[in-house]
C-alpha positions in Angstrom: 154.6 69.5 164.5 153.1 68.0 161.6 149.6 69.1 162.8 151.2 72.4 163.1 152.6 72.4 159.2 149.5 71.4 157.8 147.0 73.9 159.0 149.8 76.8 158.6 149.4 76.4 154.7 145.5 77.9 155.1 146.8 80.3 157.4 149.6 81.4 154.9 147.0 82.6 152.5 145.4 85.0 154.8 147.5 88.1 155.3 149.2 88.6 159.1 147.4 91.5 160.0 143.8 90.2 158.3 144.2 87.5 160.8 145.0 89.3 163.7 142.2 91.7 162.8 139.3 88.8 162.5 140.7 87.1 165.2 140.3 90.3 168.2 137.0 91.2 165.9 135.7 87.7 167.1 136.9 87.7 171.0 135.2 91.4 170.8 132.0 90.5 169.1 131.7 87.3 171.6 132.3 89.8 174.3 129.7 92.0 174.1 127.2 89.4 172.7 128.1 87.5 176.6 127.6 90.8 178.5 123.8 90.8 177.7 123.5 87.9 180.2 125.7 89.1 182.2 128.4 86.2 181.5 130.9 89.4 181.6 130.6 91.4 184.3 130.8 94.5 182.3 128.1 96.6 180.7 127.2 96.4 177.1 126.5 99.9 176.6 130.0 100.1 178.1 131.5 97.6 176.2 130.1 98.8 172.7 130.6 102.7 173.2 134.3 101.7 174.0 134.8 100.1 171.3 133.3 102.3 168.9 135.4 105.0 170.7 138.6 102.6 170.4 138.4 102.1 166.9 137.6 105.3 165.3 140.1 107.0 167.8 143.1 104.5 166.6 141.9 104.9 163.0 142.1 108.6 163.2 145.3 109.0 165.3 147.5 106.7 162.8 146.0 108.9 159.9 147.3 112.0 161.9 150.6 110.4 162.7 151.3 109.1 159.4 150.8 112.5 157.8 152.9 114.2 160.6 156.0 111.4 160.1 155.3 111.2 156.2 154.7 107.3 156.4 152.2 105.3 154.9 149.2 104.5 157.2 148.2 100.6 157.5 144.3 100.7 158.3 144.1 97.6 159.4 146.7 97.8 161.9 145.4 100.9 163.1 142.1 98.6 163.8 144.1 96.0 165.7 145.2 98.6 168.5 142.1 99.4 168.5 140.8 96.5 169.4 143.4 95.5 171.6 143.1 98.7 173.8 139.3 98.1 173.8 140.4 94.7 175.4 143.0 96.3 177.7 141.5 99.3 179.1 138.2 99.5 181.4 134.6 99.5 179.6 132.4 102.7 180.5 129.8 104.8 178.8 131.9 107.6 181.2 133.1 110.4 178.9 136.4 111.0 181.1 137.3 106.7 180.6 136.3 107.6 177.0 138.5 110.6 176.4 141.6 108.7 177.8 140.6 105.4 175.7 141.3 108.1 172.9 144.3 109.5 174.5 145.8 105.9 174.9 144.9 105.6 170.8 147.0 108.7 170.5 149.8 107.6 172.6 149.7 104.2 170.7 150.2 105.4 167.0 152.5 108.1 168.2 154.9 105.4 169.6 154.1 103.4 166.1 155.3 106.3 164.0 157.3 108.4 166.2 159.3 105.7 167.8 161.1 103.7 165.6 164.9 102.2 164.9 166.0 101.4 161.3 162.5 102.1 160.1 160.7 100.1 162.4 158.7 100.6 165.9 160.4 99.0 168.3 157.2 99.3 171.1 153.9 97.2 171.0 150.9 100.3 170.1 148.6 99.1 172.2 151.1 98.7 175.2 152.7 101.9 175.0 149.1 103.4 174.7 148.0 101.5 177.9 151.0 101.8 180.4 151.7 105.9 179.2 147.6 106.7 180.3 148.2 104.8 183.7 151.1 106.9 184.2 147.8 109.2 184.5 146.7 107.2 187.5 143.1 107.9 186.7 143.0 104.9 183.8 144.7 101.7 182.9 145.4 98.8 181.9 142.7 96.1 183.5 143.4 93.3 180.8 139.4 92.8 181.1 139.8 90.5 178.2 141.3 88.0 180.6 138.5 85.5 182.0 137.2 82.3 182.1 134.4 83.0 179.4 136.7 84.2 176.7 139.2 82.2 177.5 138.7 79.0 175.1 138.2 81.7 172.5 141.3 83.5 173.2 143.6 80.6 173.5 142.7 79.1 170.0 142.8 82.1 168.6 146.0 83.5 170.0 147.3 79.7 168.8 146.6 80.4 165.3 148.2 83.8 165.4 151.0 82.3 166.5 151.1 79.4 163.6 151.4 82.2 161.7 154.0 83.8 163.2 155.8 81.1 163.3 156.4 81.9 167.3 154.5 78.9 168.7 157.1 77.5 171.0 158.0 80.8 172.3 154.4 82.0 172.9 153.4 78.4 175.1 157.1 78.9 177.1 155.7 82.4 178.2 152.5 81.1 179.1 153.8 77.7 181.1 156.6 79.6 182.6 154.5 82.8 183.5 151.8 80.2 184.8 154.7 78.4 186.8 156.1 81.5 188.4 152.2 83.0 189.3 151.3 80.0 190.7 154.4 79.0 192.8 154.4 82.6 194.5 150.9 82.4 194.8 151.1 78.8 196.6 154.4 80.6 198.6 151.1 83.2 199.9 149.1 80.2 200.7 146.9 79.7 197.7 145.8 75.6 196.5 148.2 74.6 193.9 145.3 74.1 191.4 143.2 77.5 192.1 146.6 78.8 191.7 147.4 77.4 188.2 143.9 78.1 187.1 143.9 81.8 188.0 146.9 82.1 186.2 145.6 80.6 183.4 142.2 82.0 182.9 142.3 85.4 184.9 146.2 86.9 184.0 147.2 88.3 180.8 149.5 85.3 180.1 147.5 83.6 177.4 146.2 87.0 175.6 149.5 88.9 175.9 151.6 85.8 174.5 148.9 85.3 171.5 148.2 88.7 170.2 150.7 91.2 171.7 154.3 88.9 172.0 154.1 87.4 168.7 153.5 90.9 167.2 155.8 90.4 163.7 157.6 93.7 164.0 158.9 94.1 167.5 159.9 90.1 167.8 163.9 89.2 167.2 164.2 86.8 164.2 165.9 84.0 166.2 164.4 81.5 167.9 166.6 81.8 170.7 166.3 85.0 170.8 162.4 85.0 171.2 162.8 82.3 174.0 164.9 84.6 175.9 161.9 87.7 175.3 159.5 85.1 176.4 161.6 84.6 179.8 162.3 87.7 180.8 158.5 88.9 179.8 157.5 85.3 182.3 160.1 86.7 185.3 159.1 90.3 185.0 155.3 88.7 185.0 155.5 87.4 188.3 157.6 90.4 190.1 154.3 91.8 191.3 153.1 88.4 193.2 156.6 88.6 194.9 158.0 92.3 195.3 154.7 94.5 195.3 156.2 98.0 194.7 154.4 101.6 193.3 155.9 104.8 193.3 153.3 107.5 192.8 151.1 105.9 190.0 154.4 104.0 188.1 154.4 100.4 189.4 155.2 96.9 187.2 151.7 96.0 185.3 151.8 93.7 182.3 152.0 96.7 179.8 155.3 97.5 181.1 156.4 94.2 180.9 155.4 93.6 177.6 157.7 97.1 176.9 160.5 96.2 178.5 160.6 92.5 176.3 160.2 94.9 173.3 163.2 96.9 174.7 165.1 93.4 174.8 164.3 92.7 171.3 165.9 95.7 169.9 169.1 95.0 172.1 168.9 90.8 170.4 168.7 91.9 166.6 168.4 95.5 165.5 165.1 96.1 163.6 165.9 95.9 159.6 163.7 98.5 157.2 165.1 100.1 153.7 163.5 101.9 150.7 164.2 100.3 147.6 164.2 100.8 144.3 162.6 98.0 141.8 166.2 97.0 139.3 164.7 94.3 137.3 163.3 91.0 136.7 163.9 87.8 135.4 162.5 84.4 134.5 164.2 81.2 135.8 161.6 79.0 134.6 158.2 78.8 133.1 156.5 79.1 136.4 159.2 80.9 138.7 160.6 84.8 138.4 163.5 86.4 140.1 163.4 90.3 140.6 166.2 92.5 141.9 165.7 95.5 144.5 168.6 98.2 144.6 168.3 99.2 148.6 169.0 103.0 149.2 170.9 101.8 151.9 172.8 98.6 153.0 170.6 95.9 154.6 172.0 93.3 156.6 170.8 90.0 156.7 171.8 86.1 157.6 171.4 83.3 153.9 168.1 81.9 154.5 166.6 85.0 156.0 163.1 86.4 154.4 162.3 89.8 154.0 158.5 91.3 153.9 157.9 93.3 150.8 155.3 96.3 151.0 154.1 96.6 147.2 151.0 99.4 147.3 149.2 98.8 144.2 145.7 99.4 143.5 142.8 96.6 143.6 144.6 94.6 145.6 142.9 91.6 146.7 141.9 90.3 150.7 145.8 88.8 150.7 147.1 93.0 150.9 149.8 94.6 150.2 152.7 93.2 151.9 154.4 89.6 151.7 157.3 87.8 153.0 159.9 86.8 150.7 163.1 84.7 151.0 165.5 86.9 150.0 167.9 84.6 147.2 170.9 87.2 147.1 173.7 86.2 149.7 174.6 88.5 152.6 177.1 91.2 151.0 175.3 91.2 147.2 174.4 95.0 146.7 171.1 93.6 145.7 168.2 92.3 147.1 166.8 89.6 145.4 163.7 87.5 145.7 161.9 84.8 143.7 158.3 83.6 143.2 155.8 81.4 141.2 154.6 82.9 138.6 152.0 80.3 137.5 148.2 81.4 137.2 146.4 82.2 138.8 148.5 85.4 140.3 147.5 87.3 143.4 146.8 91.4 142.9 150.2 91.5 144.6 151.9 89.7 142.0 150.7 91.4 139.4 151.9 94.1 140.6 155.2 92.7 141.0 155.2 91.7 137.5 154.2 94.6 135.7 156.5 96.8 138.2 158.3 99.4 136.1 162.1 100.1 136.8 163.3 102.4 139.5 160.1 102.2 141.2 160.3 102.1 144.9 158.7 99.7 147.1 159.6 99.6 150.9 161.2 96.5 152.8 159.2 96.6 155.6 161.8 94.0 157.9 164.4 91.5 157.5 163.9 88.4 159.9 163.9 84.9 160.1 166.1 81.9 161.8 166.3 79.5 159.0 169.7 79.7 159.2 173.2 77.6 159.0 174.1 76.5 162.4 177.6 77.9 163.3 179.1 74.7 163.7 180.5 73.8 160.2 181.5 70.4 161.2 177.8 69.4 161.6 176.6 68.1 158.5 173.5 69.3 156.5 170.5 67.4 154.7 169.0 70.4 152.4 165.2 69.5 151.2 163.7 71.8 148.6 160.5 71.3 146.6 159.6 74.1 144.0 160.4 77.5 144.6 161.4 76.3 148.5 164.7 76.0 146.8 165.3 80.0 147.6 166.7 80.2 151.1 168.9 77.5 149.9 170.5 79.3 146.8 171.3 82.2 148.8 173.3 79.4 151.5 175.2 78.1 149.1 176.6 81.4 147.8 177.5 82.2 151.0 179.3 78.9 151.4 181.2 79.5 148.5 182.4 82.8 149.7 183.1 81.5 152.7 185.1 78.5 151.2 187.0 81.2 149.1 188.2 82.8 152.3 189.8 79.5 153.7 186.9 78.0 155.9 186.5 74.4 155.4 183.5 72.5 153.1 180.5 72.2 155.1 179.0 68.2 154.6 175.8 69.3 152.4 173.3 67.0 150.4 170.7 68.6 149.1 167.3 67.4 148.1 165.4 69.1 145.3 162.1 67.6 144.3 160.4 68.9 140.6 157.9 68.2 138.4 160.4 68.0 135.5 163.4 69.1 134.5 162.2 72.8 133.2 161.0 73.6 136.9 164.7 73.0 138.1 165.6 76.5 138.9 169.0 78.1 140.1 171.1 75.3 138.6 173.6 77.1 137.6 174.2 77.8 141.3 173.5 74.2 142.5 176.5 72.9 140.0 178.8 75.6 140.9 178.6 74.9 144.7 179.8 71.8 144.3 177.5 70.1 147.1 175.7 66.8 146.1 172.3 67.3 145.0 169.8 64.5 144.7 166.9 65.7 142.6 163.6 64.1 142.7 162.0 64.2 139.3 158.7 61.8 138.2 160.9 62.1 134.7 164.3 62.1 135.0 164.6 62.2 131.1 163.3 65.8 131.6 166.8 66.4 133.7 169.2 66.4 130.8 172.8 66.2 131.8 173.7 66.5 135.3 177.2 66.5 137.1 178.5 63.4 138.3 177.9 63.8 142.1 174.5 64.3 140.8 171.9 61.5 142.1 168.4 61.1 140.9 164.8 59.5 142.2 161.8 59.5 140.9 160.2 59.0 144.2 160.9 60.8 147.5 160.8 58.1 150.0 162.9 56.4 152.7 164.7 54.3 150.1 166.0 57.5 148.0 167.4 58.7 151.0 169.1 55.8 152.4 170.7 54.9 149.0 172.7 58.7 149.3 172.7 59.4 152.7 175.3 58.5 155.6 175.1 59.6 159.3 171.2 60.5 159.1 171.0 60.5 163.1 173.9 63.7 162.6 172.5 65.6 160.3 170.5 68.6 161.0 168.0 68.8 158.1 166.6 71.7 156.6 163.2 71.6 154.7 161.6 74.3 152.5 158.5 74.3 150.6 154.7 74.0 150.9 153.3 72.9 154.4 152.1 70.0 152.8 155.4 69.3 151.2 156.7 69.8 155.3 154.6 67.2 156.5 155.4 64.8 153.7 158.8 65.8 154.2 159.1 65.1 157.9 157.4 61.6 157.9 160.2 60.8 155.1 163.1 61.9 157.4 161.8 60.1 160.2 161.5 57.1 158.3 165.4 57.8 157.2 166.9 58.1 160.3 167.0 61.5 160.4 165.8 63.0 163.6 166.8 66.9 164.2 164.3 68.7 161.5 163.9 72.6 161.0 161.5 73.8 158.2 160.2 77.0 156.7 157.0 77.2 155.1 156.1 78.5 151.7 151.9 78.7 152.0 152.2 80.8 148.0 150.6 84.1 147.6 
């Protein structure tokens, strides 16, 4: 895990769909480049004239759908279902293969735009593209992208997109237990154990589906759980071919439909989250940190420690876009939405933006998600870890808890660890004191603090020793860490070295 913290703070500063879209660029570029010697069984003219066909057929399709539902067109998502469907569907320099690679384009965007609950899609594009045209019965999914000579490529990649996601543990139980289930019913047919594994492994969809088309941000529940239980149903529903082989006419259980049916699921596990809202001001907490409030035109549910993702247009914006997840501060209930960030130079085009943003304009949340959240259990009791503006999720918590307290449920066991420069990069004290919880705040120079309460405790050091001197029953607490991924990884080894052994984190990688 701490391997996994430490290379998601690069990742964090490239945009979620940039990555996806460099990532399928590569596996297609590598693709075609191995079909000159015939690594690929496919041809390259094929190859590259569906691809060109793919991608100016998804880029012109979301233009047309986005005019006819009035939304605002992402280019570079249109690219990725482009690129995915050129990875789906069959190669072929044929103009009827060609004209249905279209139509599947069409299809794809018209379930993106068309097709949506509380603001969002609810179907995977490229899915919806691929399993309506095989309704057709003259195309289809093929999953060409799946074999042994694109597989190395595929599985890092589809690894990092999932780092990003934060849906690595979910992605590698679909692929073990959709390689378990293959194989076993293969071996049941009389197939070697090991062929068996390795077909499922380098000639399924397992590995491509759970890197690039599971962990798509938008159609994925928030919870862990929640995604584990996607991930195994979309394993079962995997494997139901290699047991109960079934086609009526030209409808029969392919991957596309599985994927579908998982995206169905999701919607059922946590209704998709989107709102317009309107900009209601800003202000500073300290000299590096701002809060700004959003007015939502409608309300928007959402769990303390949740994030939403903020769509800001704004013009020159810079490779990092136009859209960024933010914790959201307010607690559940507040008619506001609010979120904070650094505001130290130097500032991404987005921030800017944010900064200069004039009153009442609107901005567009594009989903509420996220499962960095209080367990149920109130008798469990907490170890809270903040460093710098990681301190968010935690401020909306406490409100809660405070609201919660005021309606007769009993104090949770909280200490909360907030680690600053100085004292002037303390923010939300004001809502530390007044929950009440013990805080114990790390600071190289506590005479920067000024007066704190008296369940107050303070370190210049976060270490072992800090800990120990303020915290009981480490082996029962469930500790919560916020902040940098390099804060994470320090933060973890720290914990371990306390006692403290059940860890969940969320990452900050700044924008």
């Amino acid at each position: 895990m701490i391997v996994v913290d430490r290379i998601r703070g690069p990742l964090g500063r490239i945009p979620m769909a940039r990555l996806v879209l460099i990532c399928l660029a590569a596996i297609a570029l590598v693709a075609v480049i191995a079909s000159i010697p015939h690594w690929i069984g496919y041809p390259t003219a094929g190859l590259v004239s569906s691809l060109v066909v793919a991608l100016v057929a998804a880029r012109l399709a979301a233009a047309l759908m986005g005019a006819i539902s009035r939304a605002p067109v992402h280019g570079t998502s249109s690219l990725i279902t482009g690129l995915i469907l050129f990875l789906l569907l069959y190669p072929s320099t044929k103009p009827v293969d060609l004209l249905l690679l279209a139509a599947a384009a069409i299809v794809a965007a018209a379930s993106k735009y068309l097709v949506t609950v509380g603001g969002r899609h609810v179907l995977n594009p490229a899915a919806a593209g691929a399993f309506v045209v095989g309704l057709t019965g003259l195309s289809g999914g093929v999953w060409w992208v799946a074999n042994p000579v694109l597989l190395p490529l595929v599985a890092v990649t589809g690894l990092l997109v999932a780092v990003r996601v934060g849906a690595v543990l979910p992605a590698l139980v679909l692929v073990a237990a959709g390689a378990l289930l293959e194989s076993t019913a293969s071996v049941a047919q009389g197939a070697e154990p090991l062929a068996a594994v390795t077909v499922a492994l380098t000639s399924t969809p397992l590995v491509f589906l759970a890197g690039f088309m599971f962990t798509e941000p938008v159609t994925l529940p928030p919870r862990t759980g929640q995604r584990m239980l996607e991930a195994g149903l979309i394993a079962v529903l995997l494997a139901v071919p290699y047991v109960l082989p079934f086609r009526v006419a030209t409808f029969g259980p392919s991957p596309e439909l599985t994927l579908l049916l998982g995206n169905v699921l999701a919607v059922l596990l946590a209704r998709p989250v989107a709102a317009q809202l309107r900009f209601a001001g800003r202000r500073p907490l300290t000299a590096s940190a701002t809060e700004y409030a959003f007015t939502p035109d409608s309300p928007v549910l959402h769990r303390a420690g949740q994030y939403l993702e903020l769509q800001l247009p704004h013009r020159g914006a810079d490779r990092r876009g136009i859209r960024r997840t933010l914790t959201i501060v307010s607690p559940p209930g507040d008619p506001a939405l609010r979120v904070a960030v650094r505001t130290r130079e130097p500032m991404s085009s987005f921030k800017q933006a944010l900064d200069v943003l004039p009153l009442g304009s609107p901005v567009r949340a594009v989903t509420v998600s996220g499962a960095f959240t209080l367990p149920d259990d109130r008798s469990t009791p907490l170890l809270l870890v903040a460093s710098g503006i990681g301190i968010t999720p935690f401020v909306s918590q406490l409100e809660a808890e405070r609201a919660a307290i005021a309606a007769g449920e009993a104090p949770r066991d909280v200490l909360l660890v907030d680690r600053v420069a100085t004292g002037e990069d303390l923010p939300y004290r004001d809502v530390l004191v007044a929950s009440g919880v013990r805080v114990l705040v790390v600071c190289p120079d506590p005479g920067t603090l000024g007066g704190l309460p008296e369940h107050w405790h303070v370190a210049q050091r976060f270490d072992a020793a800090a800990l120990a001197a303020v915290l009981p029953e480490p082996r029962r607490r469930i500790a919560y860490v916020s902040g940098s991924p390099a804060f994470i990884a320090r933060a973890r080894s720290v914990l371990r070295a306390a006692g403290v052994r059940r860890i969940r984190t969320d990452a900050f990688a700044g924008y």
